[in-house]
C-alpha positions as a printed Julia matrix, in Angstrom:
393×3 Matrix{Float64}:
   0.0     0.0     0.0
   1.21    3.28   -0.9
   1.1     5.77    1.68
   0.85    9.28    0.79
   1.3    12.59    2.68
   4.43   14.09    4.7
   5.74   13.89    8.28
   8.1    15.71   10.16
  11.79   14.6    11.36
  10.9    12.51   13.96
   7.69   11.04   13.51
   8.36    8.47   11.09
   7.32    6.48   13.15
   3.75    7.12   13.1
   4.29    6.83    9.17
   5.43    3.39   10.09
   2.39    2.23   11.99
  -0.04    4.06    9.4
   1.38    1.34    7.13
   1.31   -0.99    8.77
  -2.06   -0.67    9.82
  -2.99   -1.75    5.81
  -0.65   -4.32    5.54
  -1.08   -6.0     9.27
  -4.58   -4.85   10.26
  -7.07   -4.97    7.29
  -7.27   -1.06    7.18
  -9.02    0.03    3.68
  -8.76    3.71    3.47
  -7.75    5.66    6.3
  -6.05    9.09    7.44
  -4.03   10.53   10.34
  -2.76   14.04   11.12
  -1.09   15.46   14.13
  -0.2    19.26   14.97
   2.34   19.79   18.0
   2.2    23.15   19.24
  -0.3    24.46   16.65
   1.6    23.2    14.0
   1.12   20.12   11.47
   3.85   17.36   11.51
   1.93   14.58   10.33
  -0.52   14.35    6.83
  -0.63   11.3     5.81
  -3.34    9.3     3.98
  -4.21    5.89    1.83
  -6.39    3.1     0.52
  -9.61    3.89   -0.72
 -12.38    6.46   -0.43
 -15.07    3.85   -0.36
 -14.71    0.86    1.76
 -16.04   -1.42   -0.64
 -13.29   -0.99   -3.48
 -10.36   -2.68   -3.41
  -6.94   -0.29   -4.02
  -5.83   -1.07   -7.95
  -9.05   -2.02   -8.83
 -10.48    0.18  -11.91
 -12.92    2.57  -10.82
 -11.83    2.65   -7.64
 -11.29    6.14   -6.23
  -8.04    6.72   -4.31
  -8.04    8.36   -0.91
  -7.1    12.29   -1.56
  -5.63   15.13    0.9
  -9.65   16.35    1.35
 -11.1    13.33    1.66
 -13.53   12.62    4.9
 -15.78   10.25    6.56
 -18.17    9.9     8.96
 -16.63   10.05   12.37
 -19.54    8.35   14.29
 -19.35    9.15   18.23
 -15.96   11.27   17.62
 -18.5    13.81   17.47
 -19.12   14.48   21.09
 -15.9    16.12   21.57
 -16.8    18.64   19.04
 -20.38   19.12   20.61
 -19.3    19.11   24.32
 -16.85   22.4    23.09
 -19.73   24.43   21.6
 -21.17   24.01   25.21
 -17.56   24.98   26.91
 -17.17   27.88   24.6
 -20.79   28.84   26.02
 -19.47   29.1    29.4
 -16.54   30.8    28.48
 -18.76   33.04   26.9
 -20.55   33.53   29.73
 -23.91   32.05   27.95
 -24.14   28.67   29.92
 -24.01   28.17   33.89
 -22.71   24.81   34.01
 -24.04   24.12   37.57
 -27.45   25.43   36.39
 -30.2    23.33   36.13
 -31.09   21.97   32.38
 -34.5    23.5    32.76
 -33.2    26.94   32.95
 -32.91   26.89   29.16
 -34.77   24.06   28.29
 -38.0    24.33   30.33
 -39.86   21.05   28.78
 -36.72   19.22   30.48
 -37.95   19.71   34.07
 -40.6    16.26   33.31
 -40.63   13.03   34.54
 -38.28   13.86   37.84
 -35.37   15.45   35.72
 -36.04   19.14   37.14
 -32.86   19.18   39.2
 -30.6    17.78   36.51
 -27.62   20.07   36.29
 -26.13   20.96   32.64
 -22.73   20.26   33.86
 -24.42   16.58   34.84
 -25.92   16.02   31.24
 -22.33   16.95   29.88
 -20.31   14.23   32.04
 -22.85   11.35   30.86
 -25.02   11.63   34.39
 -28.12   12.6    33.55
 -29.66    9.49   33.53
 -31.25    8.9    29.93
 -29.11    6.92   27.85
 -32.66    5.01   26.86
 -35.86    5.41   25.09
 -38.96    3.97   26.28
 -39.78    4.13   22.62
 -36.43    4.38   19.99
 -36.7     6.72   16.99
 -36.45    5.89   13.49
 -33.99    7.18   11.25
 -36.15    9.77   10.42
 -37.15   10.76   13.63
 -33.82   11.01   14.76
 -32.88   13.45   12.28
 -35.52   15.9    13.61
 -34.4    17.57   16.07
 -38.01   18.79   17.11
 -39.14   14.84   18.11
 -35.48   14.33   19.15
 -35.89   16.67   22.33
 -39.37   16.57   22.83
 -38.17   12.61   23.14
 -35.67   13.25   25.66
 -37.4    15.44   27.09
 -40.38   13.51   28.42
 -38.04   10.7    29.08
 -38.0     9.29   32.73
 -34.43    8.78   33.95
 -32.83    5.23   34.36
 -31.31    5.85   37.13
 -31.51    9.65   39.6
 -29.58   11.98   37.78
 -26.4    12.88   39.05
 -26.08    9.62   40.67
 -24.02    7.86   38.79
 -22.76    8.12   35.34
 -23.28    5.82   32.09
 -22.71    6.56   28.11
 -25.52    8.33   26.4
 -24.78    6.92   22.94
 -27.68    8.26   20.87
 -29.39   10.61   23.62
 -26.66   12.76   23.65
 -26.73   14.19   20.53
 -30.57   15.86   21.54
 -29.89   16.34   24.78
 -26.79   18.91   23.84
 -27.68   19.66   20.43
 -31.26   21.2    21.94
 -29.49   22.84   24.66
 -27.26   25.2    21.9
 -30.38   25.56   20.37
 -32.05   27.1    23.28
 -28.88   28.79   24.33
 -28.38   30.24   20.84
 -31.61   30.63   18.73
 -29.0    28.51   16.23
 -29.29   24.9    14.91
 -26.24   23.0    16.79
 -24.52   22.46   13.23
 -25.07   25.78   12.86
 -23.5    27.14   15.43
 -20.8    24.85   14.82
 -20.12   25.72   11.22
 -19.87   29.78   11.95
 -18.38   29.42   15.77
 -15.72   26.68   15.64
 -15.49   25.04   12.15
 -15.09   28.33   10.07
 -12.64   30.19   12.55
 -10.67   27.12   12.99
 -10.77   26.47    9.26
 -11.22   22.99   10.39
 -12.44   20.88    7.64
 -15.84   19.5    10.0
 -19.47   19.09    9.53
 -22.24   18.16   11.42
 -24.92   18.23    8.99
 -23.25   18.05    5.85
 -23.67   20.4     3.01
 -24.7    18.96   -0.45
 -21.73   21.13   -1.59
 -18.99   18.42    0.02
 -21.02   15.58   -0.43
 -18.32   14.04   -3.18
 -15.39   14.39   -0.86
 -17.29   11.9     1.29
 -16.52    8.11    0.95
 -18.33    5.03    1.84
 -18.01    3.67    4.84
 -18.97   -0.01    5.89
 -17.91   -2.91    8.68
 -14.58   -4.76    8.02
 -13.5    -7.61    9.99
  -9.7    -8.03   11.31
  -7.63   -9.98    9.88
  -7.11  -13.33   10.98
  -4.19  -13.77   13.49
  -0.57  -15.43   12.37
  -0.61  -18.86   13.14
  -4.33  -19.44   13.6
  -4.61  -18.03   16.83
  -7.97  -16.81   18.32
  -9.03  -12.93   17.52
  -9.46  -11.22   21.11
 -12.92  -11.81   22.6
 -14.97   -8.99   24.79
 -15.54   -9.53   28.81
 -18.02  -12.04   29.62
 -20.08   -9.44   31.65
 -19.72   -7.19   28.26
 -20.7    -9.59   26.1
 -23.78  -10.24   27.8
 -24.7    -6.86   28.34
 -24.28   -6.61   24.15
 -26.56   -9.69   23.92
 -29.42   -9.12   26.23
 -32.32   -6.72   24.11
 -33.37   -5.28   27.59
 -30.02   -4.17   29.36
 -29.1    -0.22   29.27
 -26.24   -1.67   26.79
 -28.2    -2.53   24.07
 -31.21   -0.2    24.49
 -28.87    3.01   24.9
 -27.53    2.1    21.46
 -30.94    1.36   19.85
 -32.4     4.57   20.75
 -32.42    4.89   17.08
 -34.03    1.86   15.43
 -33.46    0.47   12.86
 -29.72    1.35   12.92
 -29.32    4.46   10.16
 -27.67    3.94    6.78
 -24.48    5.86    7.54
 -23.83    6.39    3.77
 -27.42    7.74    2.83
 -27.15   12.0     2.19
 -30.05   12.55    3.93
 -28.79   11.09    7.35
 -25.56   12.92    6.84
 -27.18   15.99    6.11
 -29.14   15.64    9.48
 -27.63   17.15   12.64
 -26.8    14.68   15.29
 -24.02   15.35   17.77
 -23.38   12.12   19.4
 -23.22   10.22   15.96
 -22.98   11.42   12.54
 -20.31   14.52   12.03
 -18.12   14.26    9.14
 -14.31   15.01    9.25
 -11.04   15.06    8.03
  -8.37   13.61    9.95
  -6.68   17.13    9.57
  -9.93   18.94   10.29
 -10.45   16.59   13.48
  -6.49   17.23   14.41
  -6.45   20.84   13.73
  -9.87   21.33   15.43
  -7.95   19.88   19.23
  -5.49   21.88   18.67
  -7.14   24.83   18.68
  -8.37   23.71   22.35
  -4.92   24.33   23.77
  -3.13   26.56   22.06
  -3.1    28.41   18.38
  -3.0    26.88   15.67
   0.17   28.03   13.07
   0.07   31.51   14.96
  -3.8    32.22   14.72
  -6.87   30.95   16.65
  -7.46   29.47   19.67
 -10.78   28.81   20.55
 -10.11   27.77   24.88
  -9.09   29.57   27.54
  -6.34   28.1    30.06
  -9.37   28.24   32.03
 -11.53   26.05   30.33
  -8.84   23.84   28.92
  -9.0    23.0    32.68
 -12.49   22.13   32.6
 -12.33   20.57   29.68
 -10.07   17.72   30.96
 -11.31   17.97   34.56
 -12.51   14.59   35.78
 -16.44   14.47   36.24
 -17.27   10.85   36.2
 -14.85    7.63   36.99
 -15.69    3.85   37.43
 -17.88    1.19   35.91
 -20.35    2.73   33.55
 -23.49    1.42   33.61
 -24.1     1.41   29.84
 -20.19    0.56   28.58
 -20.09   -2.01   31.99
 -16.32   -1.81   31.56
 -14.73    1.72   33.76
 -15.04    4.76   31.83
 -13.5     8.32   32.75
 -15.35   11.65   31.53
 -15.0    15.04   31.56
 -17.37   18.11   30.46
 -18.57   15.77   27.33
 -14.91   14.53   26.44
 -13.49   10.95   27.41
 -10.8    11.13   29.18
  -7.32    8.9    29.12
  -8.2     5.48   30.88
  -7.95    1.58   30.45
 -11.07    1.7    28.27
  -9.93    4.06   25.94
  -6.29    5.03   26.27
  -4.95    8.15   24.51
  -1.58   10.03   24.85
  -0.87   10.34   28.69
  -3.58   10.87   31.95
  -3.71   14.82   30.95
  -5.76   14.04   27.47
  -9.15   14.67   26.31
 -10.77   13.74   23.08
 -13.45   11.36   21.95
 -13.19    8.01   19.94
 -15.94    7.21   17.4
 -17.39    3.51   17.54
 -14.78    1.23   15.23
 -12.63    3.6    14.35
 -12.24    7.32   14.47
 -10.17    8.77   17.38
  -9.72   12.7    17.72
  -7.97   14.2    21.25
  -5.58   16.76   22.72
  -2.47   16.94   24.95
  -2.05   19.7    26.47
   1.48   18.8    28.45
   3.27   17.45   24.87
   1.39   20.19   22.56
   0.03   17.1    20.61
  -3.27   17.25   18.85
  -4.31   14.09   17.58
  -7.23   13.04   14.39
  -7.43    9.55   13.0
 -10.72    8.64   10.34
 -11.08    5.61    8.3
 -14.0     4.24    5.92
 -13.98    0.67    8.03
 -15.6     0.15   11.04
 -14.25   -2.75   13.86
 -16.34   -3.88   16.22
 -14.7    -2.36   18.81
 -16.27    0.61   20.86
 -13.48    2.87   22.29
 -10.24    1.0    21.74
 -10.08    0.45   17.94
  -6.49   -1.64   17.24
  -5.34    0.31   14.42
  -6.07    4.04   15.8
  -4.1     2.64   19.18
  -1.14    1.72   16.89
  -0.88    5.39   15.75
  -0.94    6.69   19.33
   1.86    4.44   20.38
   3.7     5.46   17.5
   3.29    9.63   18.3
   4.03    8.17   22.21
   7.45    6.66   20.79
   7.84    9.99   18.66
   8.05   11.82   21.81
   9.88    9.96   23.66
């Protein structure tokens, strides 16, 4: 596999990994980019745009420099920074109570949920009594009024478990109330377009051909026969039982959307469906903590702090494994490891990774067009983390 792009003295070894990745790990079409200190030291891309085409193949489109994908769940990280630039603002209490903005919210014993509680995955309604369909989902009117009436799993604030679908009304209503703006919006003119971050939630027919398929892949079998790695029994189970918070967080859509249809990537949904470049995702952290090649930052020292400022720790009741959160970012942890304790960031399910580091200057973006079965750890993305880890070292 040919692997395209540049990287600075020093972090060959991450173009190392990245190609390995294609040759060892079944990766199709992929990207990476890193900026240290606001600058870019790795661009590198290959493979495919579409998932289902083989590299060689005729009519099989190469990936290119612009090139982006759905990012799935990498998408809260963007989201939960709208919400901090809010505060910083001085537009959002965080220890206010939801309801404040979002009056409708006060139902079904949820009046003394606290925004800063919704943001750290406490609020208690990773489920719906009745899931959404695709198009449903998409409308961000039935989305909150879903939410909304929802009675919590557990009290809010209590303890702390993944919203995987709810969050993207829960915090994409809450801009809108704040704002008067649609949350991709908002996103597009506050943090996309300053940044010049090549991100979209809701994506504009105008980019729709820079957008490749993407699809599930397996991993490749292991040398000598041996057995591919198998989940937690206690995870498993929780995956295989219809009624556990496990499975019914993630079917709070039903049926599961087709990722690769324009109208669900034209919708706006926070937790699941923005669409990046590995540069746009890179350049986007590391305009958290610090400027990026001289110009903007969007964060404060201040809420850089908050940012990666531990809110929840421990077994989470959706995940079941231990899960660390911040202010809407994931935090470095067992379950999904990034560059050192001090990072933030957000992985998308099977695949994408996006985070930043404040103490090394690193900020970190990694898309690809096939998805793993893995839900915060994916193999190939932890391969290119090693590799900036042994970059630094």
């Amino acid at each position: 596999m040919d692997v395209n792009g540049t990287v600075a003295e020093g972090f060959e070894p991450v173009e190392q990994a990245f190609a390995a990745n294609f040759a060892l790990l079944g990766e199709r079409g992929a990207a990476v980019a890193v900026y240290r200190d606001g600058h870019k030291v790795v661009d590198l891309w290959a493979g495919t745009k579409d998932v289902d085409a083989m590299a060689g193949t005729p009519g099989a489109d190469p990936w290119e420099p612009g090139t982006a994908q759905i990012v799935r769940s990498a998408t809260k990280g963007v989201v939960a920074a709208a919400l901090l630039l809010l505060h910083q603002r001085g537009e959002l209490d965080l220890d206010a109570p939801v309801g404040a903005y979002w009056p409708e919210y006060k139902a079904a014993g949820k009046e003394h949920t606290l925004v800063r509680q919704l943001l750290a995955h406490r609020a208690g309604v990773p489920v719906l009594d009745r899931p959404l369909t695709p198009a449903e989902a998409a409308d961000p009117d039935l989305g909150a009024a879903a939410v909304a009436a929802q009675a919590p799993a557990w009290e809010p604030g209590t303890d702390h478990g993944y919203h995987a679908q709810t969050f993207s009304w829960l915090t994409g209503e809450l801009i809108r109330r704040i704002t008067s703006r649609p949350v991709g919006a908002w996103i597009a003119q506050e943090i996309a377009g300053p940044v010049g971050a090549d991100l979209w939630l809701g994506l504009p027919e105008s980019e729709h051909a820079r957008v490749g398929r993407v699809g599930p892949v397996e991993p490749p079998e292991t040398p000598g026969g041996g057995l591919k790695a198998r989940p937690k029994r206690a995870v498993a189970e929780a995956y295989a039982d219809p009624d556990s918070l496990t499975r019914r967080a993630f079917a709070a859509i039903t049926p599961l959307p087709d990722e690769n249809d324009p109208a669900y990537r034209a919708a706006a949904l926070p937790a699941s469906n923005g669409i990046a470049t590995a540069d746009g995702l890179a350049r986007f952290y590391a305009s958290l903590i610090g400027e990026v090649d001289g110009g903007t930052r969007l964060f404060t020292p201040q809420t850089m702090e908050l940012a990666r400022g531990e809110q929840s720790a421990g077994p989470d009741r959706v995940l079941v494994v231990g899960t660390r959160f911040g202010l809407g970012h994931m935090l470095h942890g067992a379950a999904s490891p990034l560059l050192s304790p001090g990072s933030f960031g957000h992985p998308g399910r099977g695949g994408a990774l996006a985070f930043a580091d404040p103490e090394t200057g690193i900020a970190f973006g990694y898309v690809t067009n096939g998805f793993r079965k893995s839900v915060t750890a994916d193999p190939r993305a932890q391969a290119l983390v090693r590799a900036v880890r042994t970059a630094l070292a």
